[in-house]
C-alpha positions as CSV (number, residue, x, y, z in Angstrom):
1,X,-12.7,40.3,-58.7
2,X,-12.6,43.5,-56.9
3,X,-9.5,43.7,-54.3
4,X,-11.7,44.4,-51.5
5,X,-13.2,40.9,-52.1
6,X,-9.5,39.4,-52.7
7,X,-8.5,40.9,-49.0
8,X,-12.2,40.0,-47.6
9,X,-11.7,36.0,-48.3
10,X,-8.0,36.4,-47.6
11,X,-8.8,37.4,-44.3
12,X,-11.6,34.8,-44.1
13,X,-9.1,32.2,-45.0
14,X,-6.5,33.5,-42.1
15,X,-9.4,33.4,-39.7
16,X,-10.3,30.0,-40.5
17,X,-6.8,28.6,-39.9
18,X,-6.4,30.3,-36.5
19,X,-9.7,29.0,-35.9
20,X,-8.5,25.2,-36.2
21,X,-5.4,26.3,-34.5
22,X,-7.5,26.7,-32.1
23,X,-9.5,24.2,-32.2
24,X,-6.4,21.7,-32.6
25,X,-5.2,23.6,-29.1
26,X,-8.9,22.8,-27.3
27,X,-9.1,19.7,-28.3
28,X,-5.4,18.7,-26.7
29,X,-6.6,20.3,-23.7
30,X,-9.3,18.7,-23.2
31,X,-7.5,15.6,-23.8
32,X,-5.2,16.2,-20.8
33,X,-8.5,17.4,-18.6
34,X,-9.6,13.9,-19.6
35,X,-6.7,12.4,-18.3
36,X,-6.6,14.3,-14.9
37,X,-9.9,13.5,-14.2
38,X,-9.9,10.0,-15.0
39,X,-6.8,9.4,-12.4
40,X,-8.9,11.5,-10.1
41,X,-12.0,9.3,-10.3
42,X,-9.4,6.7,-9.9
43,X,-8.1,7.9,-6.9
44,X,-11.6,8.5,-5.3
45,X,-12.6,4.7,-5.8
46,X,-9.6,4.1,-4.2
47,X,-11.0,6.2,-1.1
48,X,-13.8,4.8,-1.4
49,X,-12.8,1.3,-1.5
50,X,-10.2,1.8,1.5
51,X,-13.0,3.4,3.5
52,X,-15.4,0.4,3.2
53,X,-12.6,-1.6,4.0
54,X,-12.1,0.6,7.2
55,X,-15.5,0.4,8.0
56,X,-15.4,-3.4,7.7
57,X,-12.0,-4.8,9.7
58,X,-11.6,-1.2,11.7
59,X,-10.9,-3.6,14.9
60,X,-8.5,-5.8,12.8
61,X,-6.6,-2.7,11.9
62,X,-6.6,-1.4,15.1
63,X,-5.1,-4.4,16.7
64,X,-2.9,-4.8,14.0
65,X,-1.5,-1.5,14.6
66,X,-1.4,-2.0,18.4
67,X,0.7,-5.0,17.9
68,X,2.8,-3.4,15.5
69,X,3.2,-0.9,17.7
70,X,3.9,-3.0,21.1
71,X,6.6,-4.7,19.3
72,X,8.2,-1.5,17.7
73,X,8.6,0.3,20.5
74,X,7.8,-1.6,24.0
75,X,8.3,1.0,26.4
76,X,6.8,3.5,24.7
77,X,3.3,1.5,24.6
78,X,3.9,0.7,28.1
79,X,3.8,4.0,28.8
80,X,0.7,4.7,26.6
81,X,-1.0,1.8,28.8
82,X,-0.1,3.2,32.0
83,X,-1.8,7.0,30.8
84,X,-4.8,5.1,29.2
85,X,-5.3,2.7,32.4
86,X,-4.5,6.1,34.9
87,X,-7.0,8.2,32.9
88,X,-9.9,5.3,33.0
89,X,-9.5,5.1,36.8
90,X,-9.9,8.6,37.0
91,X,-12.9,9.3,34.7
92,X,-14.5,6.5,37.0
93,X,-13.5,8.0,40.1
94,X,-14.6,11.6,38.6
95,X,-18.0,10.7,36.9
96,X,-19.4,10.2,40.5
97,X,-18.2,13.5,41.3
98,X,-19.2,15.3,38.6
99,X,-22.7,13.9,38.5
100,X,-22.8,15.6,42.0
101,X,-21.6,18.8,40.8
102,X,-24.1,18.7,38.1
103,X,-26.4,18.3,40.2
104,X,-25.7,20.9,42.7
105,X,-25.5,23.1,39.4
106,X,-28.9,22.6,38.6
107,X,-30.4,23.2,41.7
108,X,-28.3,26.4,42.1
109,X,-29.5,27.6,38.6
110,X,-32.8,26.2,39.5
111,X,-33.7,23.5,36.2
């Protein structure tokens, strides 16, 4: 056998074993992409799962935080209360006035 053909299939025979080097490398790659995205798709049906239950006892979880609240820190919902009541008395008061303003806005701009 000539010794270009001795260093043509020794080369071959490098290339191949880099090649399933390589391969060997992809394939334990892949392996931990696998296991990424698995606990991601994981952790979206857990999203998605908590957001139905959102959907479904919002109200519950509202009061149950409200409570939770109230008996945490008592002055501090009070306080809360007081802003929410003091701003609903004024957005009552208010939307009569602004209704007039609106009006007088469009009749100035003449809608």
């Amino acid at each position: 056998m000539p010794p270009e053909q001795v260093q043509l299939l020794l080369r071959k025979q490098r290339v191949q074993l880099r090649i399933a080097q390589q391969r060997v490398a992809c394939i334990g790659l892949l392996e931990e992409a696998e296991g990424l995205l698995s606990t991601a798709q994981r952790l979206r049906g857990l999203g998605a799962r908590s957001a139905d239950v959102l959907r479904e006892h919002g109200s519950a979880l509202g009061i149950a935080l409200g409570a939770l609240f109230v008996l945490w820190r008592p002055r501090g919902a009070l306080r809360w209360l007081r802003r929410g009541w003091m701003l609903w008395l004024g957005l009552r008061r208010g939307r009569g006035r602004l209704l007039v303003w609106a009006r007088l806005l469009s009749r100035l701009a003449g809608i």
